[in-house]
C-alpha positions in Angstrom: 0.0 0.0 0.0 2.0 3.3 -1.7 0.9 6.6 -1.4 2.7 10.0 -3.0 3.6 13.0 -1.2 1.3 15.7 -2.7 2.8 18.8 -1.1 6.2 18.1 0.9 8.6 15.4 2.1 6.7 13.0 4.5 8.3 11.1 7.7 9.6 7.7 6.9 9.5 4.5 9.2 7.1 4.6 12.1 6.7 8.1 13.3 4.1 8.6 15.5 4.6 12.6 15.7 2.6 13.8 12.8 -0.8 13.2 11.6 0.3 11.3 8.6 2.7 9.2 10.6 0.1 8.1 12.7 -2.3 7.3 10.0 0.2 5.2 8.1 1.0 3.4 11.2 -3.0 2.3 11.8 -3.0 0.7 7.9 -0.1 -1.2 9.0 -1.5 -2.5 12.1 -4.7 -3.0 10.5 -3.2 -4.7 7.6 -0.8 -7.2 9.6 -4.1 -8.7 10.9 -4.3 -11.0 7.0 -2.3 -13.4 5.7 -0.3 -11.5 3.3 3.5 -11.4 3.0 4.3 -8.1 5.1 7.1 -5.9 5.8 5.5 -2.9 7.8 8.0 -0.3 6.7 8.4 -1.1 3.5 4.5 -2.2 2.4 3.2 1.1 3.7 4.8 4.1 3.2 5.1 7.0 1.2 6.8 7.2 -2.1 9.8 9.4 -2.9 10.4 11.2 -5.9 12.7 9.0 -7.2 10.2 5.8 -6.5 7.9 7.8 -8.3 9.8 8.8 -11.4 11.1 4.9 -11.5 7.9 3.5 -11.3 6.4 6.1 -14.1 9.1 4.5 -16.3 8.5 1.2 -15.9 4.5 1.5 -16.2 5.5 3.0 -19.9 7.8 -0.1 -20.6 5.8 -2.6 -19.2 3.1 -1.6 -21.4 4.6 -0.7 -24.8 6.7 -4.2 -24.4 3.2 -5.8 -24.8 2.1 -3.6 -27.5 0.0 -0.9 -25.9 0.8 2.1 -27.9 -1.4 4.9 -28.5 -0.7 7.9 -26.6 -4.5 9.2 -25.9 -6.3 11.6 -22.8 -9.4 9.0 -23.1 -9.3 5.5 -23.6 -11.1 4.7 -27.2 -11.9 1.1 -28.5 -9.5 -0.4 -30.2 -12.0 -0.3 -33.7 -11.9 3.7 -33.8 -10.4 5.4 -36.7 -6.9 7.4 -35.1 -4.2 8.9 -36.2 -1.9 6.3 -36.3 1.3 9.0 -36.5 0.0 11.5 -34.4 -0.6 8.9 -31.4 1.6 5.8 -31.9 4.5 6.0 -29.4 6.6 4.1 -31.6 6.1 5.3 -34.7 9.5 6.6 -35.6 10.6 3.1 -34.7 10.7 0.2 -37.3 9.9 -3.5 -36.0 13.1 -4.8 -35.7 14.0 -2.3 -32.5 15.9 -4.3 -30.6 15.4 -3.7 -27.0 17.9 -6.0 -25.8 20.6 -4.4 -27.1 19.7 -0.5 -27.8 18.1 0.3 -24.7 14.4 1.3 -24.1 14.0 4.9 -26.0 10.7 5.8 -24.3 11.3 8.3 -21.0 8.1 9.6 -18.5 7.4 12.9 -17.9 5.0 13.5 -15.0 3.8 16.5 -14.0 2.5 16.8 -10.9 1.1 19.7 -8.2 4.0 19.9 -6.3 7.0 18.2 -8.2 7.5 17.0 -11.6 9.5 13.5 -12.4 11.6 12.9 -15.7 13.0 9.3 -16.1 14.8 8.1 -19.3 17.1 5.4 -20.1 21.0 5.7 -20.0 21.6 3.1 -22.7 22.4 6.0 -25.4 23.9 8.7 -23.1 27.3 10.0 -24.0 29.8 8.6 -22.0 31.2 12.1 -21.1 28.0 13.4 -19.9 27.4 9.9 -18.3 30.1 10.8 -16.1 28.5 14.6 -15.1 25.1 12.7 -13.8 25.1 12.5 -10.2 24.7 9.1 -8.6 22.1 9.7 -6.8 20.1 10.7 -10.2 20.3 6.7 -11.5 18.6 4.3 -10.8 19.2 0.3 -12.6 15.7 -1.3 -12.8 14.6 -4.7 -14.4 11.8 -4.8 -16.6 10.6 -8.2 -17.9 7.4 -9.4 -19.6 7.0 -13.1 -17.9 7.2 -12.6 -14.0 9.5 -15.3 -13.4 11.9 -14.1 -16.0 13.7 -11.0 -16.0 14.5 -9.7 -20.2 17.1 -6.7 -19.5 18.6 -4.4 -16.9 18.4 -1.1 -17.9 20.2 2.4 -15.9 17.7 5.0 -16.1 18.3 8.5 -15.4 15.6 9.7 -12.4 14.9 13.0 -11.2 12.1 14.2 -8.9 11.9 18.4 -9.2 10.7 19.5 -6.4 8.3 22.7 -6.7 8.1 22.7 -10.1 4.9 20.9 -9.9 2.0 23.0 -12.0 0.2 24.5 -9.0 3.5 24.7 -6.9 5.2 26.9 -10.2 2.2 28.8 -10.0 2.2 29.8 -6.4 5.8 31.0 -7.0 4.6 32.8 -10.2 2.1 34.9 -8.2 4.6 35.6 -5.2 7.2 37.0 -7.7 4.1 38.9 -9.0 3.7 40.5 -5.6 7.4 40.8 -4.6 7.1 44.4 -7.4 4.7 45.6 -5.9 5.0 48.2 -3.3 3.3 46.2 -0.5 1.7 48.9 1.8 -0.4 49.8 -1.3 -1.1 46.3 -3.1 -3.7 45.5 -0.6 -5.7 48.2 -2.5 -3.8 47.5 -6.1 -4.4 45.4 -9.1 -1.5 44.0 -10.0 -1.6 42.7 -13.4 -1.5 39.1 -14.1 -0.1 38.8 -18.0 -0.9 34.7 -17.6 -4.6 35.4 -17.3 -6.8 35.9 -19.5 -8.3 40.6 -19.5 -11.0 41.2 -17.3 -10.2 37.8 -15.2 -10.0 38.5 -11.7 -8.8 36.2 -8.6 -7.5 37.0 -5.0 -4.7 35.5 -3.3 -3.6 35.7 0.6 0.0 35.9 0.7 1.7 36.5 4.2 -1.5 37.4 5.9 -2.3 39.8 3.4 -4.7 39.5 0.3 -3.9 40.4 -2.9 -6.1 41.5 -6.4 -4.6 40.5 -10.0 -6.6 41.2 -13.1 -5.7 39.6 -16.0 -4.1 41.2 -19.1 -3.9 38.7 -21.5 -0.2 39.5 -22.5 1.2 35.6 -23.6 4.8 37.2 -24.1 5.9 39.1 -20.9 4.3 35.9 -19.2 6.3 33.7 -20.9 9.4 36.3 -19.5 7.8 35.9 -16.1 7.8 31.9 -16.4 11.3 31.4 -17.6 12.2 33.4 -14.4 11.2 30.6 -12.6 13.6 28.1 -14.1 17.3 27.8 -12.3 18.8 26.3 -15.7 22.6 26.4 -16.5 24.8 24.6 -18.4 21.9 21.7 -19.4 21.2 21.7 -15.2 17.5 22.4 -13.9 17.9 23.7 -10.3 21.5 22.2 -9.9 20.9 18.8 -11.4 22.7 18.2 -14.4 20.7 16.1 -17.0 22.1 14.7 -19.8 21.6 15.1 -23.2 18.2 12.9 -25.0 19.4 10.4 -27.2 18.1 11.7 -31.3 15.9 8.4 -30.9 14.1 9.1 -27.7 10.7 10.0 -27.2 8.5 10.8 -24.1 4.9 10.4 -22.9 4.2 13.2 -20.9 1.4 12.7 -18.8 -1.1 14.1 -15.2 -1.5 17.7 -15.3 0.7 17.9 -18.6 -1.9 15.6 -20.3 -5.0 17.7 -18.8 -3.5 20.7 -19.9 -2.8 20.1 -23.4 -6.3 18.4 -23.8 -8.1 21.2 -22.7 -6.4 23.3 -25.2 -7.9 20.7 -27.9 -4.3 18.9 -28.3 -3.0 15.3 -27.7 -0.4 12.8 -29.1 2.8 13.9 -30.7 2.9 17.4 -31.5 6.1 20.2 -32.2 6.3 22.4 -28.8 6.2 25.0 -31.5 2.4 24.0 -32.0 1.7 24.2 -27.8 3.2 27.1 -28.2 1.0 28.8 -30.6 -2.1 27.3 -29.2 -1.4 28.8 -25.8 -0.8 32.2 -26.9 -4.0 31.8 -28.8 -5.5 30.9 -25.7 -4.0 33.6 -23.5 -5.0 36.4 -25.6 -8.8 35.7 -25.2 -10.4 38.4 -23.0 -12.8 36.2 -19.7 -16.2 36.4 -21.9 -14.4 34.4 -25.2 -12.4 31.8 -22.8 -15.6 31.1 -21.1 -17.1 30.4 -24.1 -15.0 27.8 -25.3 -14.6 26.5 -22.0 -18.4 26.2 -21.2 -17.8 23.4 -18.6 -15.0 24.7 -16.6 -14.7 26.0 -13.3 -14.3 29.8 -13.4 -11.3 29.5 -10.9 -9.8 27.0 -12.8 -9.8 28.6 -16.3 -8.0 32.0 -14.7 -5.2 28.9 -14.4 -5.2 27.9 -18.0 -3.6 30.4 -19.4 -0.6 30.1 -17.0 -0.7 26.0 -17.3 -0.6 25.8 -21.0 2.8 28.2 -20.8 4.4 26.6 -18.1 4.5 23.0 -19.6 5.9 24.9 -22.7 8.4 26.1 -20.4 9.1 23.4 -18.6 9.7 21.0 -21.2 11.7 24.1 -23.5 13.3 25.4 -21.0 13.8 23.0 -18.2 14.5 20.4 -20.6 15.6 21.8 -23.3 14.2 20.5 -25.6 13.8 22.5 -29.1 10.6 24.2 -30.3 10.5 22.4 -33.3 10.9 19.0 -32.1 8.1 16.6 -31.7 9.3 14.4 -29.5 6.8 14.1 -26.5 3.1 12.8 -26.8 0.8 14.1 -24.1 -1.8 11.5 -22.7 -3.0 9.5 -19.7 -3.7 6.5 -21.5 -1.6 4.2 -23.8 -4.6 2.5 -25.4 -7.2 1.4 -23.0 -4.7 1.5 -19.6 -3.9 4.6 -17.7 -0.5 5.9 -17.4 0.4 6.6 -13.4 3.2 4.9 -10.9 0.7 2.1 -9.8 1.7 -0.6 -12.3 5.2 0.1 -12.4 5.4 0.0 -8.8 3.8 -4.1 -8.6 5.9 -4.9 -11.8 9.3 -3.5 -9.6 7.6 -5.2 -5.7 7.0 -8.3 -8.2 10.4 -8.8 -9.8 11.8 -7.8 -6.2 9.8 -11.0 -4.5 11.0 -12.9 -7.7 14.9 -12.3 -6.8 13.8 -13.1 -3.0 12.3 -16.6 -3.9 9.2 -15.3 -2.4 7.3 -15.9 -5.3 
């Protein structure tokens, strides 16, 4: 029984001073009761970043190796007409890809509230930047297709970035936001939000004071005020170094990347060039016009969009650097009819694990 951090580190082992220490502790007493195979520290507990990242990975793996390749943000029968190039993960791939001995060319990105994981395979990687990756950023998995067989080790570069989650990245947009402003008159001031659409309106409480943006609808200064929030140098993202993508690799970038994208009317492979232009679009509609293509969405919510869309432009341009006119991502949350999150890839790992033990 895993569960993810949504907000902040979490305690580890059996502490009983917090609230979610003490919870975790009940499901484990609660749980030792049946007749499973139980270790109480390591069957409950919360995931790390890099348990997170790794198990993303190896959901992707697990389910491309037995043919589940369309990228899609809602499951469709397997009879509907699709695009085969704009959704099959593999397409750029012919049939002879051999696995074995060039690697696994299909990375994660997942983009959550309060962190975002990238995971790819090392297979490809320059040896000279193989030597600039920290240690602590790889991670050698198994992945297999019979459980009682293991078909390849792989290295795998892993990376949990902390705060650069969508709705962490945006709480640190609006606090730079307010860090202009002269702040013994911004209780009374507008400060202009250029990552929301003119004539929206939202409050925020911010050091026991409240604060009122109005929107502009200005997609380049916000795209300025987004890149701020990057700490990239030399191919690093906040310090970490990561290594250049093999010409070969692709990604399946899924959570809020995936619900973003779709709600702009986009899924699959497309150019970041293509997000790019779709956002702006977006973010230059005044309330009244995003309302009305967004009929069904929460008011509060769609003041976000325009900001969202951006930021997982920026993120994947520049936090990954990856170029504007490369399509090398497909956004989605299914790959056919099975959804793409940790949980898979975490009983394939816990499986392969018990395998080595002779527990299984």
């Amino acid at each position: 029984m895993l569960a993810e951090s949504r907000n902040e580190p979490l305690p580890v082992g059996e502490d009983e001073s917090t609230a979610v220490g003490r919870i975790l502790n009940a499901v484990r007493t609660m749980v030792s009761n049946y007749p499973f195979q139980f270790d109480r520290t390591r069957n409950v507990r919360v995931l790390d970043g890099k348990e997170e990242g790794t198990y993303d990975w190896l959901t992707v793996q697990q389910l491309v190796r037995n043919e589940n390749t369309f990228v899609q943000s809602e499951p469709r029968r397997r009879s509907d007409p699709i695009d085969q190039e704009k959704h099959r993960l593999l397409y750029h791939l012919d049939h002879s890809w051999d696995f074995q001995s060039r690697g696994f060319p299909v990375g994660t990105m997942d983009l959550g509230g309060a962190s975002t994981q990238l995971a790819f395979s090392m297979s490809a990687v320059e040896s000279s930047e193989r030597m600039r990756v920290d240690p602590n950023d790889i991670q050698t998995v198994s992945v297999f297709q019979n459980i009682k067989t293991s078909s390849s080790s792989e290295s795998l570069f892993v990376h949990s970035f902390l705060h650069y989650g969508i709705f962490r990245a945006h709480d640190r947009f609006l606090e730079n936001l307010i860090a202009k402003v002269d702040r013994t008159d911004a209780p009374d001031f507008k400060i202009l939000d250029p990552c929301m659409n003119k004539r929206s309106t939202r409050q925020v409480e911010f050091e026991d004071e409240v604060y009122s943006f109005v929107g502009t609808s200005d997609p380049d200064p916000c795209i300025v005020e987004i890149s701020a929030l990057f700490d990239v140098y030399d191919q690093s993202l906040d310090g970490v170094f990561i290594p250049t993508f093999p010409p070969e690799m692709r990604f399946v970038a899924f959570d809020h990347a995936s619900r973003v994208v779709d709600r702009l009317g986009m899924e699959g492979f497309f150019r970041l060039s293509e997000l790019l232009e779709t956002a702006s679009t977006f973010c230059k509609l005044d309330k009244t016009h995003a309302q009305i293509i967004n009929p069904d969405s929460d008011p509060e919510k769609l003041n976000s969009l325009c900001f969202e869309a951006l930021y997982v432009y920026s993120l994947m341009h520049f936090g990954y650097s990856i170029p504007k006119h490369q399509a090398i991502i497909a956004f989605g949350d299914y790959l056919d009819e099975f959804e793409l999150n940790w949980g898979l890839g975490a009983m394939v790992f816990e499986a392969h694990r018990l395998c080595t033990l002779g527990r299984l």
